[in-house]
N, C-alpha and C positions, 0 to 999 in steps of 0.2 A: 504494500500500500504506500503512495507516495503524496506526495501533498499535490493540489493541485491550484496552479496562480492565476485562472482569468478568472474565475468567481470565486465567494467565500460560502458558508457555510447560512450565512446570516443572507447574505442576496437571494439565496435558492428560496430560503426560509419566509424572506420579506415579498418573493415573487405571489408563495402559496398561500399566504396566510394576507397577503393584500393588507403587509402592516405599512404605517402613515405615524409620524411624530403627533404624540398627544398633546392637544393646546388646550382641553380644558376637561371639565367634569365628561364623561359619558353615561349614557342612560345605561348600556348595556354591563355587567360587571364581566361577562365572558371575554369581553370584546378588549380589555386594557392588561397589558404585559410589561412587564419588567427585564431591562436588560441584563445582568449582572455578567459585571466583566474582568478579566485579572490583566498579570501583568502579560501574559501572551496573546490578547483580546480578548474580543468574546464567546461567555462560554457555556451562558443558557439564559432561556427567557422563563419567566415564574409568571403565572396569574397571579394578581394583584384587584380582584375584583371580590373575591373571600378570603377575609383570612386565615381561615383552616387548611384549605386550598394552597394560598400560597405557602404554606410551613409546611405543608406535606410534601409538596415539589420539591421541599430543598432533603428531608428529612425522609421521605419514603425510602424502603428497602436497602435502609443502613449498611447492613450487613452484609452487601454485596458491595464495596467500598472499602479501600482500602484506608488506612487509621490516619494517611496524611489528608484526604480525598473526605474522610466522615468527621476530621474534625473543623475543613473547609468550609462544608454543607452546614453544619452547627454553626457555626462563625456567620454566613452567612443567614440562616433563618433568624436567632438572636437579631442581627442589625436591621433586618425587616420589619421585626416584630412592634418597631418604633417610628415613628413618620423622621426623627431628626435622623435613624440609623439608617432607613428608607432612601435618603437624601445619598448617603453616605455610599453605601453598598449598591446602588444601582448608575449606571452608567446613563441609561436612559428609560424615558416611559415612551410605550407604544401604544395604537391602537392596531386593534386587527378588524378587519373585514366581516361583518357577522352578519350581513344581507344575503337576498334572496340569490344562491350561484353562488355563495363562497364556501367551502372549505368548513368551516365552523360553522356553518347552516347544514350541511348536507350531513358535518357527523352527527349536528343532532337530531337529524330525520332519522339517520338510520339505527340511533340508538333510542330513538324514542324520546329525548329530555331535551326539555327546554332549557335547562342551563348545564353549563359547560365547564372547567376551567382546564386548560390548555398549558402543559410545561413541554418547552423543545429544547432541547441539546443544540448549538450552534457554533461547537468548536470548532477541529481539525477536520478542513476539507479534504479530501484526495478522491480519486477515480471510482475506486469501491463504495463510499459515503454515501447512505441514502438517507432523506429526511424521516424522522420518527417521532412522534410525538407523543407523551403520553397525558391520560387524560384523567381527571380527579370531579368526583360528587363536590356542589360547594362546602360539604362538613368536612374535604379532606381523604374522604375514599375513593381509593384506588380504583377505576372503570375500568382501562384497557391502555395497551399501546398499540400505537397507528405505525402502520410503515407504509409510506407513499413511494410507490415506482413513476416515478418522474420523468425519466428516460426510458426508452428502449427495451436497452437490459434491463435497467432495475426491475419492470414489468414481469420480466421475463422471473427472476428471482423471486418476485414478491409472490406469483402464480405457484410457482414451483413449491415455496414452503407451505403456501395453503393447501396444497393438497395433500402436503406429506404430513402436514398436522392435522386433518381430518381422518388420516388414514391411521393414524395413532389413538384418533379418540373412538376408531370404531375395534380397538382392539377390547377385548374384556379383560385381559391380566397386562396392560403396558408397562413393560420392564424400567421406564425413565417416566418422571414426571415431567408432563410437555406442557405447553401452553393451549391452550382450545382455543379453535376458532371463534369470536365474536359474530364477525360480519366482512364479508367481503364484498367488495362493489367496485366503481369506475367513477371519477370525477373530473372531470374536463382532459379526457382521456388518461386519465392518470390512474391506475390498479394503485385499491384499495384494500388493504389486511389491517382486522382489527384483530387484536388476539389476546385474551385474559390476562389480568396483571400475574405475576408470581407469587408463589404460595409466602403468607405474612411472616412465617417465620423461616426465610431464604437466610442462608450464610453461604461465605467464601469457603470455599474449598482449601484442605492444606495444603503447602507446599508439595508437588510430587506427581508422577502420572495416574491416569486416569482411565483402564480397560474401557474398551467401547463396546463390548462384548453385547450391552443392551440394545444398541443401537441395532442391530443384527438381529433380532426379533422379530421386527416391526412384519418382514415379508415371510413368506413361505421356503423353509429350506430348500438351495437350488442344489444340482448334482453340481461334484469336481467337472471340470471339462478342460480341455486344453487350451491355450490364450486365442487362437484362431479360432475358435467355438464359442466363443464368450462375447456376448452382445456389448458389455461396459467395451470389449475392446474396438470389436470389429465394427461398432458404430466411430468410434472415431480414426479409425484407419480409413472409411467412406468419406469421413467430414474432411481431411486434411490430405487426401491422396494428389491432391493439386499444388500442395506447399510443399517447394521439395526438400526444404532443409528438414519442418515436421517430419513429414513422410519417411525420410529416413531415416531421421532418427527413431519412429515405431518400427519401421524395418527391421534397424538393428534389434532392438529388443524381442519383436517377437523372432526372430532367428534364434537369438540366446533362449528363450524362454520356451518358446511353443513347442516342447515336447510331452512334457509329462502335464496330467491331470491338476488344475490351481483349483482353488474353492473361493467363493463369491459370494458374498451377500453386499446387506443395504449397509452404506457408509454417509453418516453424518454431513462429513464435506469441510465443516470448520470446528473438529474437535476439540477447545482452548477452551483453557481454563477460563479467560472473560465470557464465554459459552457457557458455564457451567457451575454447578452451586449444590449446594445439601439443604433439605429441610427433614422435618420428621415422615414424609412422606416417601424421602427416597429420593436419588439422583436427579438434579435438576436441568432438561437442555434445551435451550431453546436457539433460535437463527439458522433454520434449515434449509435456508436459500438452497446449500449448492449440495443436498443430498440426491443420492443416485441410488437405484437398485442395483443389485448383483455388482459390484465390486471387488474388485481384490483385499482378501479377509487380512486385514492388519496396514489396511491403509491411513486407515483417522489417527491411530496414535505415533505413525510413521509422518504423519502431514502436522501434527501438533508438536514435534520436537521441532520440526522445520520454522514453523508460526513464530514457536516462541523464543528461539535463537533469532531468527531474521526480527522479530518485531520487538520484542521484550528487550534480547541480550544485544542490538544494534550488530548483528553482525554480517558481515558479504554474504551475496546469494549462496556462492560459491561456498564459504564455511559451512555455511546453516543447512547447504545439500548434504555435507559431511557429515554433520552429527545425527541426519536425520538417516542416513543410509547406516550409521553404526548402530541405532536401536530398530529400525526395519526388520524381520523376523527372518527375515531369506533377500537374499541378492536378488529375487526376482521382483519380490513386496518395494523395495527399494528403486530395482526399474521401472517399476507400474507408478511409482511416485514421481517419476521423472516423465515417465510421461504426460501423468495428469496435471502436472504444472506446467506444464509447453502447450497445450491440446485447453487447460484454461484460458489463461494467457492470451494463445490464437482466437482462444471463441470470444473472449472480450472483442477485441480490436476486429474482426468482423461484425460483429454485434454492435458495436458505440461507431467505428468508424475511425477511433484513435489508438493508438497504441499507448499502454501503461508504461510509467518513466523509465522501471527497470525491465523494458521487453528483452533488451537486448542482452542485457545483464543475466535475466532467467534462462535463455536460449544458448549462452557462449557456455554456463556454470552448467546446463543439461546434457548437452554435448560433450565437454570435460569428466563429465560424470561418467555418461555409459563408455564415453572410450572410443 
């Protein structure tokens, strides 16, 4: 994920939500947000129309925050909670859009309520970045979080996890506690995913890895079959047989590979600890955007060493291929990891039209890889 510089996270934000500089009282309380900003900008907007509402924005779901990050959020709810710390703690007051066609009218069509309050995230823009919004009772309870596909792709993603989250809530024993569907709809062409808050008493997960073995459940056991057999593969040796760097590079792999029998099930996609949490309930995952069925079995936790050395420990594509191929369970789990970060990568930049910062970076450290 890479930052991205001709818009910010706040333009995307200001485009959807039709906000405009507040100049005085409004009638609506849905309708007026608060900017709150640090020293790297800014970095979420709070309803400021209840104030239960806006303490819960700052203060909901503690426990999935870390102790610099939860004692932030406190720091900030406190200077709210006073019209002089009000002054203080917010960078600016907005208005948002709450007419007939915008955004905040439609969610509460589809949620049924007439009143709203509205917290968005507006930090770190990059490529990956989709808008999300989460949305509170005005006493402060938790309703849902929104993820709007706004582009293209994102559509493409936001579709994808609604179905792999319905398809979880029709299981009768689900092995990971998911999120459920709300409501899904379309707003001036834009895919809409509403999906239930998380369970009240969510915490961080300890330091350490995380089997994905639940994650595997979800479908109907598939047989072993050999890599040439296997749909996860052979659909993307169809999609890329025109890209001839791609292309050979699954060539080579399935040469190495395609003899003996692999085994396949459903894999997560973004297996990471920011994905993941404990309650009394049991394993918590949610952001299924990029899950697939039938995959190569020990791919998630082979793709979350990679995550978390490339994103967490700042380190080259190149290193972070390394450490992710030394916990991989077999040299082949490890090739299948290499390919599905080139054959992502590619379906991006067909899909948007652009290519991600480090395309070239993921494509030279892939090819080094298999050799």
């Amino acid at each position: 994920m890479t930052e991205t510089q001709d818009l910010t996270a706040l333009d995307v934000i200001t485009d959807l939500m039709g906000l405009r500089g507040r100049s005085g009282a409004d009638d609506d309380p849905s309708s007026t947000l608060g900017l709150v900003s640090g020293p790297g900008g800014p970095k979420f907007l709070v309803p400021l129309g209840w104030r239960a509402a806006m303490l819960a924005s700052c203060t909901a779901f503690q426990g999935l925050r870390e102790p610099r990050t939860r004692a932030s959020r406190l720091a900030v709810a406190a200077a709210l909670s006073t019209r002089p710390g009000r002054r203080f703690a917010l960078a600016e007051e907005l208005v948002a859009d709450v007419g007939p066609g915008s955004l905040l009218a439609h969610l509460r069509e589809v949620l049924g309520r007439d009143e709203l309050a509205v917290a968005i995230g507006v930090g770190r823009m990059h490529e990956l970045w989709r808008p999300t919004l989460q949305l509170f009772a005005p006493d402060g309870t938790p309703l849902a979080y929104v993820k709007v596909g706004y582009k293209p792709v994102d559509a493409a993603f936001v579709a994808n996890e609604a179905e792999v989250l319905r398809r979880w809530s029709a299981k009768e024993d689900p092995r990971l506690v998911v999120p459920e569907v709300v409501a899904q709809s379309q707003w001036r062409g834009n895919e809409i995913l509403l999906v239930a808050p998380m369970p009240e008493d969510v915490r961080r997960l300890p330091p350490g890895p995380v089997g994905a073995w639940g994650v595997r459940t979800l479908d109907e056991p598939l047989p072993d079959m050999p890599v040439a057999e296997a749909l996860w593969w052979t659909e993307r040796r169809k999609r890329f047989a025109d890209d001839e760097q791609v292309d050979a590079l699954l060539g080579r792999i399935e040469d190495r590979h395609g003899g003996p029998d692999r085994s396949w099930a459903r894999w997560h996609g973004d297996w990471v600890p920011w994905n993941l949490a404990r309650s009394r309930r049991g394993l918590v995952a949610w952001d299924w955007e990029y899950s697939e069925p039938g995959a190569p079995v020990g791919l998630d936790e082979t793709h979350e060493t990679f995550q978390i050395e490339r994103w967490v420990r700042g380190r080259s594509v190149a290193d972070a291929l390394v450490a992710a191929r030394r916990v991989a369970p077999s040299t082949w789990v490890a090739d299948a990891h290499v390919a599905m970060l080139v054959t992502r990568y590619a379906d991006f930049a067909r899909s948007s039209g652009t290519r991600m910062a480090d395309h070239d970076e993921v494509l030279r450290a892939a090819i080094a890889a298999v050799g």
